[in-house]
C-alpha positions in Angstrom: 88.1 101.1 110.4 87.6 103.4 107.4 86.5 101.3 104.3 88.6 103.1 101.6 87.1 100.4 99.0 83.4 102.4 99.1 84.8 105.8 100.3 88.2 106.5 98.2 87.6 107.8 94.8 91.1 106.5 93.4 90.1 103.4 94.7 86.4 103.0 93.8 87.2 104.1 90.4 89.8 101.1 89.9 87.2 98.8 91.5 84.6 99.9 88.5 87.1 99.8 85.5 88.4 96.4 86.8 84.8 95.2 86.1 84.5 96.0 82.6 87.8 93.4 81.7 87.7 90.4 80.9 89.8 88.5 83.6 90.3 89.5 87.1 87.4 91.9 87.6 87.8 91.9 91.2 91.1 92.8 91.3 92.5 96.2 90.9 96.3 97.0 89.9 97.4 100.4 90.9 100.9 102.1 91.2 101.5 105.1 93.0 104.2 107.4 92.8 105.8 110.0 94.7 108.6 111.8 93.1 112.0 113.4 95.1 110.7 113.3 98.3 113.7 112.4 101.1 116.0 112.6 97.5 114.1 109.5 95.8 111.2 108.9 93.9 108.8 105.9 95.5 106.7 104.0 94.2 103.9 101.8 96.0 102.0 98.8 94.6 99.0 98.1 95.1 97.1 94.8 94.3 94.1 92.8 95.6 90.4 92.3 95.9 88.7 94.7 98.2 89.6 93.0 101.5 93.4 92.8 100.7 93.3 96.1 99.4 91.3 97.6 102.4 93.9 95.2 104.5 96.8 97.2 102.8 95.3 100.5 102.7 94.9 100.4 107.1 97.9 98.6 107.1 100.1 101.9 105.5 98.2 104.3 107.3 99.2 102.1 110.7 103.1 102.2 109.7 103.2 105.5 108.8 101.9 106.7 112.1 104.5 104.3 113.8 107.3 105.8 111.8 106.2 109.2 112.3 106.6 108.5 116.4 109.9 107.6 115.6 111.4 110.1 112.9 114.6 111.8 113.5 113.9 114.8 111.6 110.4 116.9 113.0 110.4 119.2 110.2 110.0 116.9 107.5 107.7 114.9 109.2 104.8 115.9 107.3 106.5 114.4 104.4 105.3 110.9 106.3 102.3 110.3 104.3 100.5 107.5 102.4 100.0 107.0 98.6 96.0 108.2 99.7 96.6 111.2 101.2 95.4 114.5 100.7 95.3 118.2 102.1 93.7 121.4 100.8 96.5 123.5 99.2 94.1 126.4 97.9 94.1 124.8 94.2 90.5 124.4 93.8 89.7 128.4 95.0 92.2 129.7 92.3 90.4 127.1 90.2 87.4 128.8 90.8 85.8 126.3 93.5 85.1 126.8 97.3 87.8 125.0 99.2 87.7 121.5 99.8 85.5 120.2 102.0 86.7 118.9 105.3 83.9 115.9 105.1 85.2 114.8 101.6 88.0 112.0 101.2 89.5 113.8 97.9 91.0 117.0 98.6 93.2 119.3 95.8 96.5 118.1 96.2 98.7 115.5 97.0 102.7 114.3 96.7 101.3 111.1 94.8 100.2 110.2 91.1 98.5 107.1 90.4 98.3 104.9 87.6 96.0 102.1 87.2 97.0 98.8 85.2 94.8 96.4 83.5 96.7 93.5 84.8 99.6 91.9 86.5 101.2 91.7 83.4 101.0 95.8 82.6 101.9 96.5 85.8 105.2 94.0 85.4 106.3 96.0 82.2 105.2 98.9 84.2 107.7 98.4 86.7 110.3 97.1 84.7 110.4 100.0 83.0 110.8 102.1 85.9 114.5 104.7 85.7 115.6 107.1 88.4 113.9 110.4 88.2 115.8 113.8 89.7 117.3 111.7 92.5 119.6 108.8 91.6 117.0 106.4 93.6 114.0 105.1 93.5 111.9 102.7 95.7 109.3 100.5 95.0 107.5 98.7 97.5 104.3 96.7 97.8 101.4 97.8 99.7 
């Protein structure tokens, strides 16, 4: 078991701001979102202490690999991923880095953007607030 809650840095990061509220400091609020990918934009929430988030975190990576046995369409199924997941696409060498590091968590790109919220309240305007991007649809789904 990987323990994305001391290895992530999207998710350490929410961890250390969420102790510098006031209320909830052990909770982080989090919403990811991946835009026009299968003709949507999606968007995953993510909530909890460090065991439910940890809990959530395997629990996506398990049903995406179970969907990925089972997808119709091979050549899109690279488009399987989770709201943490990365690859190298040469950003950082054009950015005047080395390329990223196969031992690090964080590499340059990814189909996901994250915001974090400061409570269940921002994150409920957050949501409610949500409109169709390029694509007509739009998911949103709890981790």
């Amino acid at each position: 078991m990987n323990n994305y809650t001391q290895s992530h840095p999207i998710i350490i990061n929410a961890f250390v701001n969420a102790k510098k509220r006031e209320k909830n400091q052990d909770i982080i609020y989090i919403s990811f979102l991946r835009e026009g990918v299968f003709y949507k934009d999606s968007y995953y929430i993510l909530i909890g202490d460090k065991y439910q988030v940890e809990y959530a975190i395997e629990k996506a990576y398990k049903d995406v690999a179970v969907e990925k046995q089972n997808f119709p369409r091979a050549d899109m199924i690279e488009l399987l991923d989770t709201p943490l997941d990365t690859w190298c696409n040469s950003t950082c060498i054009r950015n005047g880095n080395n390329k990223c590091e196969k031992n690090k968590m964080m590499k340059c790109a990814s189909m996901w953007t994250y915001k974090e919220h400061m409570s269940q309240e921002e994150l409920d305007i957050y949501i409610s607030k949500l409109k169709p991007g390029h694509y007509p649809l739009y998911t949103v789904e709890y981790m």
